[in-house]
Structure formats: C-alpha cells, structure tokens
TITISE-849753 format. One line per 4 residues: number of its first residue (from 0); their letters; for each residue z, x, y negated of N, C-alpha, C. Coordinates in steps of 0.05 Angstrom, whole numbers, padded with zeros to 5 digits. Example, Ala and Ser with C-alpha at 12.3 -4.5 7.8 and 13.67 -1.06 7.14 Angstrom:
BEGIN
0	AS	00156,00264,00114,00156,00246,00090,00156,00264,00066 | 00142,00257,00045,00143,00273,00021,00157,00258,-00001
END
This chain:
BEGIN
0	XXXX	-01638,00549,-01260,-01610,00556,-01260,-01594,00535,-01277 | -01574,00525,-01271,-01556,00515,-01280,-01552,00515,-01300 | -01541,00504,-01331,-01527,00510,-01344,-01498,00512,-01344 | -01475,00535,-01361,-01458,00527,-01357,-01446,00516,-01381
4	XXXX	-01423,00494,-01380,-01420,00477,-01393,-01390,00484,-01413 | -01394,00477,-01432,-01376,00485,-01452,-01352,00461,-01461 | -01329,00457,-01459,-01320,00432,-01460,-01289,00428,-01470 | -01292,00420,-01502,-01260,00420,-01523,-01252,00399,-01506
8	XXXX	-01231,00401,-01508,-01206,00388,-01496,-01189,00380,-01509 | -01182,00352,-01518,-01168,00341,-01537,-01140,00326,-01520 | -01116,00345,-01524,-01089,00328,-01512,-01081,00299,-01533 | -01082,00286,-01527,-01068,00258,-01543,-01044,00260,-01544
12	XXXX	-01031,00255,-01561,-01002,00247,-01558,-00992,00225,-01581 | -00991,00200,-01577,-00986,00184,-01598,-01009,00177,-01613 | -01032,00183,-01611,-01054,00175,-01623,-01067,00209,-01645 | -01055,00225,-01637,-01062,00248,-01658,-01066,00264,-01629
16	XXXX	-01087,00289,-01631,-01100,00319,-01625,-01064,00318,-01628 | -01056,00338,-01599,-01040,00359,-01606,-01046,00385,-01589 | -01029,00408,-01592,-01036,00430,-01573,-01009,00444,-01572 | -01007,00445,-01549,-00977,00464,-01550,-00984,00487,-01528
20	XXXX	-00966,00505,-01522,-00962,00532,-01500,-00944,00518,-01476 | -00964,00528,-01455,-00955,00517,-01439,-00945,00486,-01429 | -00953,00471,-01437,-00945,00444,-01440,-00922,00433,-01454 | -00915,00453,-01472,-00887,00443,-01491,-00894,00461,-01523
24	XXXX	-00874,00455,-01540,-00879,00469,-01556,-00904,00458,-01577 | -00917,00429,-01577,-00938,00419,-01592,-00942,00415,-01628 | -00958,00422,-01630,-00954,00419,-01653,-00988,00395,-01662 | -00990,00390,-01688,-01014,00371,-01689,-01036,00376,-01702
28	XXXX	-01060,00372,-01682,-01089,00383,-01691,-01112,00363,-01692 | -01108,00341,-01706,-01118,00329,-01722,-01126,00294,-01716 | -01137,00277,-01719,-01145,00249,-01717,-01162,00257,-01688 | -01159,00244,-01663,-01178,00244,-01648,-01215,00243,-01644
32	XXXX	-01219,00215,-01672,-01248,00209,-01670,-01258,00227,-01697 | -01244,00233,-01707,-01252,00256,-01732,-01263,00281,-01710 | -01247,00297,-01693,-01245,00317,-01680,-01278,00328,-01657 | -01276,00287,-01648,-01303,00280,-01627,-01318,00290,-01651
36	XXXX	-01325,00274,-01668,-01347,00275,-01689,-01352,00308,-01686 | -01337,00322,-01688,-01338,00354,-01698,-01354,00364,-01677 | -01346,00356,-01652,-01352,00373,-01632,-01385,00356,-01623 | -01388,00339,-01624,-01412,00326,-01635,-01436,00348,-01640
40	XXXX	-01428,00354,-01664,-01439,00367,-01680,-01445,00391,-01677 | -01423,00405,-01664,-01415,00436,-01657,-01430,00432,-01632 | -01451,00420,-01623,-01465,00422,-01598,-01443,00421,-01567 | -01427,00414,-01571,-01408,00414,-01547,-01421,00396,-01523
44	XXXX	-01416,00408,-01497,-01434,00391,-01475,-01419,00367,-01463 | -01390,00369,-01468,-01371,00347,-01462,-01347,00347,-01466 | -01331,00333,-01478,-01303,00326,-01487,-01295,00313,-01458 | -01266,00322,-01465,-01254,00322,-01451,-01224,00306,-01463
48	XXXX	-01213,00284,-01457,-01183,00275,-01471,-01163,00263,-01454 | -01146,00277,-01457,-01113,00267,-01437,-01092,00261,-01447 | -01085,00241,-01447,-01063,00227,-01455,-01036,00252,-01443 | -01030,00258,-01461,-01008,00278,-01446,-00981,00270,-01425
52	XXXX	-00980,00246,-01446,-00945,00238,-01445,-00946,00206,-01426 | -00963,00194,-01424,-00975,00174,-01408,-00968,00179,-01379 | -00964,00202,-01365,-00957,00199,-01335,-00925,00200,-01334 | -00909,00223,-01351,-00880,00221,-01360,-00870,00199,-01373
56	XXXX	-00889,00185,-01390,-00869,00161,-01403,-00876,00134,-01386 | -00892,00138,-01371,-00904,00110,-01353,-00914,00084,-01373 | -00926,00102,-01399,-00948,00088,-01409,-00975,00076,-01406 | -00988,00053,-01405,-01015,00048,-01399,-01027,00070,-01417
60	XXXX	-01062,00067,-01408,-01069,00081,-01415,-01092,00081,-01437 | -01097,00098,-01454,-01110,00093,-01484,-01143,00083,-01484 | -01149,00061,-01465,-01182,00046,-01473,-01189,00047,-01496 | -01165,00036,-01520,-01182,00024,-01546,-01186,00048,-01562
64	XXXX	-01171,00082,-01559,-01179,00104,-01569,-01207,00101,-01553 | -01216,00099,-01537,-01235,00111,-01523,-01264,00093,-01533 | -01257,00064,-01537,-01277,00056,-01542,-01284,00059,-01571 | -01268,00069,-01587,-01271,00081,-01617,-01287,00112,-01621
68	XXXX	-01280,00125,-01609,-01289,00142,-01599,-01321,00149,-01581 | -01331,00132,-01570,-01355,00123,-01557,-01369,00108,-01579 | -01361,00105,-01595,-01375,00092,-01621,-01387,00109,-01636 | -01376,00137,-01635,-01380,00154,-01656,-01400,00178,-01649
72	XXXX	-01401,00176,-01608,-01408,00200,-01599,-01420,00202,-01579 | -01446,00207,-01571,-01466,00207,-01542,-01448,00220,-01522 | -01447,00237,-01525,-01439,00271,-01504,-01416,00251,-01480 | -01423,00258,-01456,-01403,00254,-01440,-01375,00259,-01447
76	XXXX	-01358,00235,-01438,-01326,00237,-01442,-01315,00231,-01425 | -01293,00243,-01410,-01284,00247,-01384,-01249,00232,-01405 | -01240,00217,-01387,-01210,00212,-01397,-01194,00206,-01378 | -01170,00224,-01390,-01142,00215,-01363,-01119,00221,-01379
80	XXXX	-01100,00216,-01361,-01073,00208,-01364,-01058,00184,-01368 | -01040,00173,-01350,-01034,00149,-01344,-01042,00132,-01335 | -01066,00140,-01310,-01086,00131,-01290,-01071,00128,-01266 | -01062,00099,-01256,-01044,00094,-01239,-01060,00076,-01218
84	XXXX	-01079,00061,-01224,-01086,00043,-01203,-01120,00048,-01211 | -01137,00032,-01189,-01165,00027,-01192,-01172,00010,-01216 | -01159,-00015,-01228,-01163,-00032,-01259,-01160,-00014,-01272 | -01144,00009,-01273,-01135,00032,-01294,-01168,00047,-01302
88	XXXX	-01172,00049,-01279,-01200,00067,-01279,-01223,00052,-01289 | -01229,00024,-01284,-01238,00014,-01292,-01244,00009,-01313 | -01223,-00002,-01330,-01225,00000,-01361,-01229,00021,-01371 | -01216,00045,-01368,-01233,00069,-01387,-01259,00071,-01379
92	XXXX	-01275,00064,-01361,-01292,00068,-01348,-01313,00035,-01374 | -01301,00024,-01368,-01310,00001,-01387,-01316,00000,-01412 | -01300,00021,-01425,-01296,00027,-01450,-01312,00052,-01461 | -01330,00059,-01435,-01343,00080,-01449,-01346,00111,-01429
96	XXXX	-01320,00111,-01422,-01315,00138,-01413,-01336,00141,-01390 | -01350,00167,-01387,-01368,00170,-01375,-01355,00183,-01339 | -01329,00191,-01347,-01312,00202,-01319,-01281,00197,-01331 | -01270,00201,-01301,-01236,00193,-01300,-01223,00216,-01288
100	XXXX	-01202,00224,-01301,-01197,00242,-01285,-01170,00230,-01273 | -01160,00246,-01254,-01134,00235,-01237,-01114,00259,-01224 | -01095,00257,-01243,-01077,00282,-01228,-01053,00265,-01220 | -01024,00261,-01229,-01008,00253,-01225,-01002,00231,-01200
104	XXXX	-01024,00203,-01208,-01030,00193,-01189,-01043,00195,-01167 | -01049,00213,-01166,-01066,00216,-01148,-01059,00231,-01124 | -01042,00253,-01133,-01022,00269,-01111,-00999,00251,-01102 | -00997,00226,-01120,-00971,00205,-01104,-00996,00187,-01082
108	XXXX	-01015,00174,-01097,-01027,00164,-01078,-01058,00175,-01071 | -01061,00195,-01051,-01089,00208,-01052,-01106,00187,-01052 | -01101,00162,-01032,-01120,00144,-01036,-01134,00128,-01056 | -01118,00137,-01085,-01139,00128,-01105,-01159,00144,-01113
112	XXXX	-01160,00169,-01107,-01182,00178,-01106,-01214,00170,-01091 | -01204,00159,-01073,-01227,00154,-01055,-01241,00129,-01065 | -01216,00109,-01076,-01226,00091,-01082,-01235,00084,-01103 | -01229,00106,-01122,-01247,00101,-01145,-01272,00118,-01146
116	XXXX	-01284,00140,-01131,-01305,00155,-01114,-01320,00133,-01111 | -01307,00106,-01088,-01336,00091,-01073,-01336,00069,-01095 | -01325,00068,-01114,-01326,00045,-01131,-01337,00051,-01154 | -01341,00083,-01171,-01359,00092,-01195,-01375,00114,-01186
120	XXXX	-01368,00125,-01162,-01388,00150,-01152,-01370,00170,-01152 | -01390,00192,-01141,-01364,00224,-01138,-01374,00239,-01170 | -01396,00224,-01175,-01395,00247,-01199,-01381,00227,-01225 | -01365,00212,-01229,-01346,00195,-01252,-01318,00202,-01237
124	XXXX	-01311,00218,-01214,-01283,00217,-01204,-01279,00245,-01201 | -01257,00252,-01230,-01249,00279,-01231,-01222,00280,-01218 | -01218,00304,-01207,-01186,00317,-01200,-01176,00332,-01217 | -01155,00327,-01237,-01148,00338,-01255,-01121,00348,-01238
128	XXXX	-01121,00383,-01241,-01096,00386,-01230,-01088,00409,-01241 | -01057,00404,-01255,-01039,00427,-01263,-01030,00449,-01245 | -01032,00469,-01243,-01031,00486,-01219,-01008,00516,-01235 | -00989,00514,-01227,-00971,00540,-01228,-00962,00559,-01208
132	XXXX	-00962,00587,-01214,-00947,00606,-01200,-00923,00607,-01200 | -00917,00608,-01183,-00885,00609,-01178,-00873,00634,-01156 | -00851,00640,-01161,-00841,00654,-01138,-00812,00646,-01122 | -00813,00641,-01087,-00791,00637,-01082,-00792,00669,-01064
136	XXXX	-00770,00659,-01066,-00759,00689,-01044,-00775,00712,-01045 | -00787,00727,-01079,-00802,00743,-01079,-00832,00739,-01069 | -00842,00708,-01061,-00862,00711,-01061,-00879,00696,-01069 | -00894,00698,-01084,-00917,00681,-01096,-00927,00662,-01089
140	XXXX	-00923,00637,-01098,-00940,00608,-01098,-00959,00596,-01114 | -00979,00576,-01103,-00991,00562,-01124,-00985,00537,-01120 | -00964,00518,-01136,-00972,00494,-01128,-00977,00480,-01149 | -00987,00449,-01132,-00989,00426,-01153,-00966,00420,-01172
144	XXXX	-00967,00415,-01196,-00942,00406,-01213,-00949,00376,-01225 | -00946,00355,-01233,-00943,00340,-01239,-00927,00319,-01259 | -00937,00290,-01275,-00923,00295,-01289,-00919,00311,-01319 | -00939,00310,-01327,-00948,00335,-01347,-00939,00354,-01351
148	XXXX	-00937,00367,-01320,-00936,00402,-01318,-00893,00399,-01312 | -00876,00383,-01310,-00859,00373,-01309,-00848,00363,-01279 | -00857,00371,-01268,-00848,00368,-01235,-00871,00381,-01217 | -00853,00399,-01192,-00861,00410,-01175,-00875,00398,-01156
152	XXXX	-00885,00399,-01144,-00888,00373,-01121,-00890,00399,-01087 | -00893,00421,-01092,-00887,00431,-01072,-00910,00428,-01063 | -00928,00412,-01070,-00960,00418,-01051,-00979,00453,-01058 | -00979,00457,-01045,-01003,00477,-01041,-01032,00479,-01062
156	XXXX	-01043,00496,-01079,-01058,00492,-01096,-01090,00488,-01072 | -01091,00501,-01066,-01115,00507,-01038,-01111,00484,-01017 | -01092,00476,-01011,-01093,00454,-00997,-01097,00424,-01004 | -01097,00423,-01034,-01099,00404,-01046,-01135,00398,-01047
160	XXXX	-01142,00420,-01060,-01160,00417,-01076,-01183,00406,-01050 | -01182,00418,-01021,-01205,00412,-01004,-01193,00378,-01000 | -01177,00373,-01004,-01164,00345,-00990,-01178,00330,-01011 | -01177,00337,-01031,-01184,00319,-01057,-01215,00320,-01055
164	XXXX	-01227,00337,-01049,-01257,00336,-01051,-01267,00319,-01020 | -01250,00318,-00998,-01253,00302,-00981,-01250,00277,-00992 | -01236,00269,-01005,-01228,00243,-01008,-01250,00236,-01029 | -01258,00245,-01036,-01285,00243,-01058,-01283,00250,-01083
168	XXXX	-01268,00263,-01098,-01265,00281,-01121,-01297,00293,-01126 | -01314,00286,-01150,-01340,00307,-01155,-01341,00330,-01173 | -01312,00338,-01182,-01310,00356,-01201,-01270,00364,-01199 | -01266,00394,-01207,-01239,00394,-01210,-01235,00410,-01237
172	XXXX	-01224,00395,-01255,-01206,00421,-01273,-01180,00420,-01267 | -01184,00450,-01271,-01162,00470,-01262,-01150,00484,-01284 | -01129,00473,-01286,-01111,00479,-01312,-01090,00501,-01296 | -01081,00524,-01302,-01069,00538,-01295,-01054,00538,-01322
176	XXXX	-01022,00536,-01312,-00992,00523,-01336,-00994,00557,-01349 | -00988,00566,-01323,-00978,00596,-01341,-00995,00610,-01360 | -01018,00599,-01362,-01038,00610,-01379,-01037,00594,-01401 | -01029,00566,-01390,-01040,00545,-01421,-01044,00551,-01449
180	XXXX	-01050,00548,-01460,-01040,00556,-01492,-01031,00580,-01501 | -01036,00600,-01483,-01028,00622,-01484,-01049,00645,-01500 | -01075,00634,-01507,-01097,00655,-01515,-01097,00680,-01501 | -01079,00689,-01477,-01078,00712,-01469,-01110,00714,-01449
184	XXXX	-01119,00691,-01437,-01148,00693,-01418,-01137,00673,-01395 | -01155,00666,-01378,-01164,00645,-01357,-01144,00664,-01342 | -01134,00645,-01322,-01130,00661,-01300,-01155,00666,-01276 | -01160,00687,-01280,-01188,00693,-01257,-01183,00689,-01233
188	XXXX	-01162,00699,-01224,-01159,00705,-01190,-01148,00678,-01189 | -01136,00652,-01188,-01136,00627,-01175,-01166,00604,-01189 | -01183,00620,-01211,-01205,00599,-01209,-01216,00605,-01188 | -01226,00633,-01186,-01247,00645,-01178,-01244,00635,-01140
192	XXXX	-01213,00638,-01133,-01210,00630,-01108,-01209,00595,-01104 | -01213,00583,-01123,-01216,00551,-01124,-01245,00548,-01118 | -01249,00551,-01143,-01282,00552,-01142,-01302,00570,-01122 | -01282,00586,-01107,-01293,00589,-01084,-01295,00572,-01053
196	XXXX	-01272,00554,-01060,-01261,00549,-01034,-01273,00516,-01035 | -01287,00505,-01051,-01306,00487,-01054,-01335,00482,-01057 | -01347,00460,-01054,-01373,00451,-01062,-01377,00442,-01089 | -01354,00429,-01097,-01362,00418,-01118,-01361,00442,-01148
200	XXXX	-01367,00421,-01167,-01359,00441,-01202,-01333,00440,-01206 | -01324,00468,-01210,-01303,00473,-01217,-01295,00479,-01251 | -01278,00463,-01272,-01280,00473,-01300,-01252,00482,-01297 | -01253,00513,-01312,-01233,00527,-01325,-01215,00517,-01344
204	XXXX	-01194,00514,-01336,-01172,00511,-01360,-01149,00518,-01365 | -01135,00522,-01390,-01110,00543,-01397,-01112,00566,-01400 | -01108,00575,-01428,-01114,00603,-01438,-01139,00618,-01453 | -01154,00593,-01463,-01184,00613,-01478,-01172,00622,-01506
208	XXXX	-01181,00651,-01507,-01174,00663,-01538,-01187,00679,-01548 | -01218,00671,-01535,-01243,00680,-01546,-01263,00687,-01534 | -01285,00691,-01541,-01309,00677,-01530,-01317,00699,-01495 | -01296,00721,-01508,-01297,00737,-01481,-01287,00728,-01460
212	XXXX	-01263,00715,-01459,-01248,00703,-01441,-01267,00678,-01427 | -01277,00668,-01446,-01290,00644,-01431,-01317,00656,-01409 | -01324,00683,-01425,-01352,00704,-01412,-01335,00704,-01385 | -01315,00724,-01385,-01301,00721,-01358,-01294,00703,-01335
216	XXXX	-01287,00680,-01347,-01290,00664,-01325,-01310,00640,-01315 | -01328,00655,-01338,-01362,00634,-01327,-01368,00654,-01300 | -01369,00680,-01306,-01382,00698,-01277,-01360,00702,-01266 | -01339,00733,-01275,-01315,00740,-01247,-01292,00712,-01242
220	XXXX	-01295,00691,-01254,-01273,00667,-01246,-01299,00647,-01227 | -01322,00648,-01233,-01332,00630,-01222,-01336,00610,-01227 | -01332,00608,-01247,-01321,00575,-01256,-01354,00563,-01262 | -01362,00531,-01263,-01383,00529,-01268,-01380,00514,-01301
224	XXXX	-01356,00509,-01319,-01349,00503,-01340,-01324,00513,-01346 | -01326,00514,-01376,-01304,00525,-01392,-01290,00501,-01404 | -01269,00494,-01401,-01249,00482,-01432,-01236,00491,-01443 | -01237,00484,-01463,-01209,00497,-01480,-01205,00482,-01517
228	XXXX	-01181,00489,-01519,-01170,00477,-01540,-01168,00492,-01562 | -01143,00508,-01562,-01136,00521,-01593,-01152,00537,-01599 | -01179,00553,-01581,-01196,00571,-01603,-01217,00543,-01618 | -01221,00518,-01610,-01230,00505,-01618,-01220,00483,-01636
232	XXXX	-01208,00477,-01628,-01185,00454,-01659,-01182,00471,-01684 | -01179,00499,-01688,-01168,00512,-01707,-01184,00529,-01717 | -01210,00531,-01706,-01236,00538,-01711,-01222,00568,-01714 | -01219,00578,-01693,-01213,00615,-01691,-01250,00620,-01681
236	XXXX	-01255,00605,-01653,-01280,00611,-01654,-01291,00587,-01635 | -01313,00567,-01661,-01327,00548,-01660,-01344,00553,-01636 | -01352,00524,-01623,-01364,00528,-01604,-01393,00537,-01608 | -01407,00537,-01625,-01434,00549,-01632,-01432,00586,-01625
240	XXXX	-01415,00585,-01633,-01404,00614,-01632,-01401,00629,-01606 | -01389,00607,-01593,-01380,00624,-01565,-01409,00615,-01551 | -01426,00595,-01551,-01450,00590,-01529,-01467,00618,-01555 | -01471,00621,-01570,-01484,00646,-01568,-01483,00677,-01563
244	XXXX	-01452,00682,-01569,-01436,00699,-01548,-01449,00700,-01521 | -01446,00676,-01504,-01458,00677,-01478,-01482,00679,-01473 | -01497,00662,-01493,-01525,00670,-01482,-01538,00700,-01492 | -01528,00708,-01510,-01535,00741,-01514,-01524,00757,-01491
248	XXXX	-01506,00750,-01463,-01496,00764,-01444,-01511,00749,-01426 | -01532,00729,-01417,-01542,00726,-01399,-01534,00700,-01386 | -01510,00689,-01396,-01498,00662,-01388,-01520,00641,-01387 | -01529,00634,-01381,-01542,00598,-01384,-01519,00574,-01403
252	XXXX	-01535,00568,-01427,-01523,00554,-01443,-01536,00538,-01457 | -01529,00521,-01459,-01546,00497,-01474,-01536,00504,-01508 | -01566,00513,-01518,-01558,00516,-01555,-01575,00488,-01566 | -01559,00489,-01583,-01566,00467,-01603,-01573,00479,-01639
END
C-alpha cells in the first residue's frame, strides 16, 4: 500500500515564509531555508514553495532561493509561481527543484503543460490550481481562479482538471480559497470529487487545523497527500505529530 504523503507548504513573499486567510491578510513566518531545515528534520515527505505574488506582479521567478535551499535539504521540492514559459521551468528545475508546478500559466496557455510533461516527465509536472465556490444566480460553482486566487477565469474546476491530466499534468494540488487559512478543515466534497474524477495523485490544500482534518481528507476526501501551512509554521501541531496521529488510525505513513 501506498504511503500517504505529508507536505508543509511554504508561501514566499519577498524572500520571507508568509501565511495569510484566504489569500490575503499575511502575516510572516519565518526565513525560508531556516523553515526547509525544520521540516527536514520533522520527517516531512516533501516541501512544497510558491512564490505568491510572482504571477500578480509579473515577477521572474525565485531559482537562487531554490538553489540555497537544495543545499540544505534531500526531501523532494516541488516550486511555483511565476512559471510563464518552458526556460522558466527549466531553471527551477536546474536549480534543484525536484517538480514545477503551473497554475496561472498554464490556464492562459494549457500548452505549457504538455510541454514541460515531454521535456521533464509527468511525474516533475504539477497542476497547481486555486479552485473557489461561488454562486451565480443561486447556484453553486467551482471555478479556476487565477493570479493568486485574484481573478476568475470562469473555467470549470472538473473540466480543468481532466484537460490538465490530458495534457500531461502527473500530480494536482488542489487548493480550495474558501478554506485557505481558515483551520476550519479541507474541503471534502470537491477533493474527494477531484480525486475521484482522475488517475493521477491528488494533494489536499487549504484549511488544515489539526491532525484530524488532515485524517479526513487522507480517507473521506480521498486525497493521496496532505499540505498544509499554519498548523505547521507555528508549530500548533508538528508534523511528527500528525504522521503519528495517522498511523495510530491506520493511515500509511512514513515515520521517521
């Protein structure tokens, strides 16, 4: 059986950890390669880091954090934000990063997905996608948002996600806005129907606020990984903590 995978999530902004609700509202949680080091240590199965403000400010994107950072730390590191072309991918890719993720760009041009798929593989080409509920005319939507959580785009959350794994996507996190930073729990009913409606690994994101919530959406969300931020930057509850939580419930978890 599988393990499932446990994975801090470090937003960049300016060169500092930050974490805010909902995509606004940030406040600052600490030196980036201090943070890797921690989770290092705390047995974590993979970091995770996004340039927050890189697709809104039409900033390049942060290699030389990354290769500082790969200095300090084995564990797979997935990095995005401000991933506009295939050289984009490249260099983080150069610098260390073990996967790329691609949201913003990637709903403007699906075709960079594909092409960075046949150029590092499907398992280095993540779909990172912001996904909100919304209601028009009384009735409930999921779409893509974009832009760091900052524009609608009117696409379809379910229609995205199979287009993206066609195009060669080998993994999606699924950040749900209205949950973000919220500690209230995962949203279950749009992982569980994501990660249903694909082949590939699906990781949870937006909303962990304790080791139950993450229990929840390893089985009723489906999810085959967890991320999350503020129970982990602020040490409410360390990741050692929550993989033993799970493995005393039956989860598959890599202890250290």
């Amino acid at each position: 059986m599988l393990t499932k995978r446990i994975i801090p999530c470090l937003d960049v902004d300016a060169g500092r950890v930050v974490k805010g609700v909902k995509f606004f509202d940030h406040v600052d949680a600490g030196d980036p390669v201090e943070q890797a080091k921690r989770y290092q240590n705390d047995g974590a199965d993979e970091l995770v880091f996004y340039d927050i403000t890189a697709s809104h400010e039409g900033r390049q994107i942060m290699a030389d954090l990354v290769s500082r950072v790969v200095e300090e730390i084995f564990m797979p590191l997935t990095v995005g934000g401000g991933i506009r072309t295939l050289d984009d991918a490249m260099r983080l890719i150069q610098a260390g990063a073990e996967k790329v993720s691609l949201n913003s760009a990637a709903v403007k041009n699906p075709k960079l997905l594909a092409e960075v798929s046949r150029k590092f593989g499907r398992c280095a080409t993540v779909l990172g996608l912001d996904a909100n509920r919304i209601t028009i005319d009384g009735i409930e939507h999921w779409h893509v948002f974009i832009n760091g959580g900052r524009v609608d785009t009117g696409v379809k959350v379910m229609d995205w996600i199979k287009q993206a794994e066609d195009l060669g996507a080998g993994e999606i996190v699924l950040n749900v806005m209205n949950a973000d930073g919220t500690t209230d729990g995962y949203d279950l009913e749009m992982t569980a129907a994501v990660s249903d409606a694909v082949k590939i690994p699906v990781v949870a994101s937006g909303g962990a606020g304790s080791p139950q919530h993450i229990y929840d959406v390893l089985t009723s969300g489906h999810a085959d990984a967890a991320l999350a931020a503020t129970i982990f930057h602020f040490g409410k509850h360390p990741v050692p903590q929550v993989k033993q939580f799970l493995a005393a419930r039956g989860v598959p978890v890599r202890l250290v």
